[in-house]
C-alpha distance (Angstrom), angle and dihedral (degrees) to the residues before:
residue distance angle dihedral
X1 . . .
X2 4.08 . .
X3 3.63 113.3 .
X4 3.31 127.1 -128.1
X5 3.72 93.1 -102.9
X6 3.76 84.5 58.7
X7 4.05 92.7 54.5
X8 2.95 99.4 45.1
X9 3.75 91.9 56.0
X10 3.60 87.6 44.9
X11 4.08 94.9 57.6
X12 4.10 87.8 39.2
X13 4.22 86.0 61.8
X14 4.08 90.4 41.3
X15 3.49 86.9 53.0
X16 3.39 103.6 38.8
X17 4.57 85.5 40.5
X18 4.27 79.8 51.4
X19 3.92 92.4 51.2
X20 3.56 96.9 44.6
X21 4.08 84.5 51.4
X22 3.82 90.3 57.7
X23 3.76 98.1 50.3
X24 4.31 88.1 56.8
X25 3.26 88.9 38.5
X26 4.04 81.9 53.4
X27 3.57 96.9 33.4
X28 4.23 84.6 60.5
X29 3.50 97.3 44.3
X30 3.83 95.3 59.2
X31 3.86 96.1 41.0
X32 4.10 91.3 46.2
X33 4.60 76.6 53.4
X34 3.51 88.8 48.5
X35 4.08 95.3 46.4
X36 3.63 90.8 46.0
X37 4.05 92.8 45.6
X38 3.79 89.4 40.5
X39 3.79 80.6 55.6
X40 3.82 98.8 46.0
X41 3.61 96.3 50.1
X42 3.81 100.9 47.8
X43 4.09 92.5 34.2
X44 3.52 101.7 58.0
X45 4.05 120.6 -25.1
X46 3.69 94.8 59.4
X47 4.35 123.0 44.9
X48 4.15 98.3 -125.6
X49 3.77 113.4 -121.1
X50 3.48 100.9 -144.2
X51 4.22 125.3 178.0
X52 3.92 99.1 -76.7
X53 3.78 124.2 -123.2
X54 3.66 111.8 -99.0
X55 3.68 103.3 -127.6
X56 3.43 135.3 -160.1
X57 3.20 131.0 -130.1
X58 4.12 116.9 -105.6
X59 3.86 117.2 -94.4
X60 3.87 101.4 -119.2
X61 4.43 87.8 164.9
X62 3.40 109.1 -174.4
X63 3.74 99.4 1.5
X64 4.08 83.7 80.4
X65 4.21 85.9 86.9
X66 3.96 88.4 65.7
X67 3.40 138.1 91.1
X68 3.63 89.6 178.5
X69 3.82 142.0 16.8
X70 4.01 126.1 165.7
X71 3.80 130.5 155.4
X72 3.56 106.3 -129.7
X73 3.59 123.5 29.0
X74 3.95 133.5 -19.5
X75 3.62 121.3 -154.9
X76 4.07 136.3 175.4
X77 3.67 137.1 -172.0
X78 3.86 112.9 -136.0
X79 2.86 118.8 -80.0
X80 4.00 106.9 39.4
X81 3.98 117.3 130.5
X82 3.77 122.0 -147.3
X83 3.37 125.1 -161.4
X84 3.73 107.5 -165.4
X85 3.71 137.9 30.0
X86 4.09 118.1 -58.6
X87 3.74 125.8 -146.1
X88 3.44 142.2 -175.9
X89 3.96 128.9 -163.3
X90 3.14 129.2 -147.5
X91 3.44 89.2 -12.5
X92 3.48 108.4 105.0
X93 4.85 118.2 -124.9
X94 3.90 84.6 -94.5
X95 3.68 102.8 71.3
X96 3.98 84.7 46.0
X97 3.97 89.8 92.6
X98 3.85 93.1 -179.0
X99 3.83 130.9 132.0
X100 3.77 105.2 -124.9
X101 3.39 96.4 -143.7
X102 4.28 84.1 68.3
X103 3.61 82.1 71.1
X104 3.90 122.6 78.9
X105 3.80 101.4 -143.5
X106 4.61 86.5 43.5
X107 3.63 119.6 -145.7
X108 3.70 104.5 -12.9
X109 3.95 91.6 61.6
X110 3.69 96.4 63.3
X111 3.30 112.6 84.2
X112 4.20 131.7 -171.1
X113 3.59 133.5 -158.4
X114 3.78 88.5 -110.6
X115 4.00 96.0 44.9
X116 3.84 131.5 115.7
X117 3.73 106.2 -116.1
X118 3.82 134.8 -159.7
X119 2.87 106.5 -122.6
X120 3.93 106.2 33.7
X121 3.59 114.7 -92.8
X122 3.92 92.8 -10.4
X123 3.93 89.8 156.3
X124 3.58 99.1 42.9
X125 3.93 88.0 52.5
X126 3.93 95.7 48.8
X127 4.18 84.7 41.1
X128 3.98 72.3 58.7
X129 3.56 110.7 42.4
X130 4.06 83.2 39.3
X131 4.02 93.3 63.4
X132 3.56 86.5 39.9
X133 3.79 92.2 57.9
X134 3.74 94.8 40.3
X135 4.38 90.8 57.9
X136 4.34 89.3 36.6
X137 4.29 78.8 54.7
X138 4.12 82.6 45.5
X139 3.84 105.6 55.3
X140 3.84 91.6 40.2
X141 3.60 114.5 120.5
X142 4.04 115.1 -128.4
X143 3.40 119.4 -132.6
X144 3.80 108.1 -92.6
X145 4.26 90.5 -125.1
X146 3.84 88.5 48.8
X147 4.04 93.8 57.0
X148 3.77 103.2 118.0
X149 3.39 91.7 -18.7
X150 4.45 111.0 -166.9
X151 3.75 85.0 -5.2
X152 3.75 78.0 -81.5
X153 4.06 97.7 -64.9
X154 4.12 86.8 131.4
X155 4.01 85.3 164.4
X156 4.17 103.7 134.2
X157 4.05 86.4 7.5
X158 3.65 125.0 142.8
X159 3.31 106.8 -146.9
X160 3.81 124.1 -155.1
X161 4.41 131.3 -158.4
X162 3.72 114.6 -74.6
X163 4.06 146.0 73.3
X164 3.15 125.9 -49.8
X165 3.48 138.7 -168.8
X166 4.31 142.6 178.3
X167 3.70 133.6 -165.3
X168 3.78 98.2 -127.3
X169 3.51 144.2 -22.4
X170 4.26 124.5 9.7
X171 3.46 124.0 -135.4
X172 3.68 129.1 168.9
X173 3.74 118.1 -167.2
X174 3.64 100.6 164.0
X175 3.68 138.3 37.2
X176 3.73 125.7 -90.6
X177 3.61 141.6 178.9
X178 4.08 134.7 -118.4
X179 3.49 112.3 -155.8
X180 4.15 134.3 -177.2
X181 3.29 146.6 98.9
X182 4.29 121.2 -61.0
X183 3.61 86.7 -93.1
X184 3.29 102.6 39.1
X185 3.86 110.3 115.4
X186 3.92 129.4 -145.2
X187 3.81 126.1 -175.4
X188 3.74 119.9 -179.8
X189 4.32 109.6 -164.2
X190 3.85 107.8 -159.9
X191 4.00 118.8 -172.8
X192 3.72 99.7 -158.1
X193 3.76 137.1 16.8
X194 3.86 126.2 -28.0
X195 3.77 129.4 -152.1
X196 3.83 130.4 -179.8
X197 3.86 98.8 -159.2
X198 3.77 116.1 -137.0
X199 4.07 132.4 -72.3
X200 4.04 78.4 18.7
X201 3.31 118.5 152.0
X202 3.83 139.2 -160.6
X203 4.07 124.2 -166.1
X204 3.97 132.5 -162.4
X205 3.64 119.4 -148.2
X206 3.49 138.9 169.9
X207 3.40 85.4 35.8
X208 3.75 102.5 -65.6
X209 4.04 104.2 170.4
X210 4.25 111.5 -136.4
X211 4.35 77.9 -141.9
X212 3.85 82.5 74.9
X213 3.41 94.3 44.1
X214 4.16 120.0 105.4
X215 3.72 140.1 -178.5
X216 3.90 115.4 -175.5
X217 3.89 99.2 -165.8
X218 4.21 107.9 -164.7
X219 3.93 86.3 -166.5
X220 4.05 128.5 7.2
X221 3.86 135.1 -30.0
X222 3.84 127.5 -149.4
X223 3.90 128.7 -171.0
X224 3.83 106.8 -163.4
X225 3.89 126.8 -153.5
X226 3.85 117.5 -44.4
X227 3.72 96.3 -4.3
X228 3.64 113.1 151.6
X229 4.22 111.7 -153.0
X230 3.89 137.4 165.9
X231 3.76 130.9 -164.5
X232 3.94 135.9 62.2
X233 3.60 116.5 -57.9
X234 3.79 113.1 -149.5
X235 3.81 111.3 175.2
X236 3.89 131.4 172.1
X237 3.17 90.7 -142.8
X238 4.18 145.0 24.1
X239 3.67 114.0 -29.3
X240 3.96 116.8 -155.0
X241 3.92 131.1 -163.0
X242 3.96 115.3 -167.3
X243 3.77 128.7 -139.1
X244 3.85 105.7 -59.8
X245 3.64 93.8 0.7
X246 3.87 110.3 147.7
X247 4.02 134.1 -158.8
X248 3.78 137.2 -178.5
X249 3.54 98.5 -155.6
X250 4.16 141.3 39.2
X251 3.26 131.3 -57.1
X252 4.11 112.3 -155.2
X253 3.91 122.6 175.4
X254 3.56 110.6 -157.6
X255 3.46 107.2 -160.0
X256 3.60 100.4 1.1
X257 4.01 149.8 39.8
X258 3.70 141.0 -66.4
X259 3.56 127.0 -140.2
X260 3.92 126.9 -174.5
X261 3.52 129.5 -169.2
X262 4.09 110.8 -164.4
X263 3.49 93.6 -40.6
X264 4.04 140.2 146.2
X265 3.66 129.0 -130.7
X266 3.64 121.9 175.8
X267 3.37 114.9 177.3
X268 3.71 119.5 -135.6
């Protein structure tokens, strides 16, 4: 027969047994809440931030020697200044209505569908390696946080490397910043029209480089009065720069013309 010494140490270690039960059974409870809120927050009230792609930049070959390429016509009102050679495929040197002395390297840098060049068939390569940059720009996934991304009002956005990609149309009405490193690499993939508006302006910093800079442009692209831009523009169709407008980078029309209006491009 136990004595009572003996049950009472025997309900102390139930007890005690019981109470260390709760506190896993407590211990659980709060890490099953913290899964589950873990979960919540990362699934679908919070955009994940995972470790971005490292892109590189797209392969535009030989079309790196230009400042301009379009297909159909190119035209400029006096004074524009080109840094950078300008082509024109098929169309033929006569619809390239362009003062050579607009153009840094004169004469020699301008370059018709039906012109002797050095090397052999230097435009007709870049018209090449240009087409193939514009479709490489068009199968590219975009970054699944960069989908749409402020509805497209980038005005007072920072912008940081990766793809992007809109809906529609692409207007910029305010000015906004691209920033990375010098090999950082940003590509921006719009489906429709794009328009800088006027006295716009865009800033590097951190060192972001306008040579890693791309727009693929599915229909037209316009760069109104005083707007200041960087980065490739590939567009499907007719690219325009406004009076005083000014870009470090290319401007290539795919299937149509380019028109500038006093403006600067320097290519990178």
């Amino acid at each position: 027969m136990p004595t009572m010494r003996e049950k009472n140490k025997t309900i102390a270690t139930f007890f005690s047994a019981l109470y260390a039960l709760f506190v896993i059974l407590l211990l659980v409870a709060g890490c099953g809440k913290k899964a589950a809120l873990t979960s919540r927050i990362s699934g679908t009230d919070k955009i994940e931030n995972p470790l971005p792609r490292k892109l590189k930049a797209l392969n535009i070959g030989q079309a790196d020697d230009f400042a301009i390429l379009a297909y159909s016509s190119i035209s400029s009102y006096p004074n524009s200044s080109i840094n950078g050679k300008v082509g024109l495929l098929p169309g033929p040197r006569e619809q390239i209505i362009l003062d050579p002395r607009e153009v840094v390297g004169g004469a020699t840098d301008i370059i018709g569908s039906d012109d002797e060049t050095t090397p052999i068939n230097l435009l007709s390569n870049a018209k090449v390696d240009m087409v193939m940059a514009y479709k490489e720009a068009v199968t590219l996934t975009p970054d699944s946080d960069k989908i749409g991304l402020y509805e497209g009002k980038l005005g007072g956005k920072i912008l940081s490397p990766g793809c992007y990609k809109w809906n529609g149309d692409l207007t910029i009405n305010n000015d906004f910043v691209i920033e990375g490193t010098d090999t950082d690499v940003w590509i921006f993939k719009i489906p429709a029209n794009f328009k800088v508006a006027s006295g716009v302006h865009l800033s590097l910093a951190g060192g972001a480089q306008s040579k890693n800079i791309f727009w693929q442009i599915a229909g037209s692209a316009v760069l109104e009065s005083g707007s200041v831009f960087a980065g490739t523009i590939i567009a499907q169709q007719s690219i325009e720069m406004k009076n005083h407008s000014s870009l470090t980078g290319r401007v290539f029309a795919k299937n149509g013309y380019i028109n500038l209006n006093q403006a600067t491009i320097n290519k990178p």
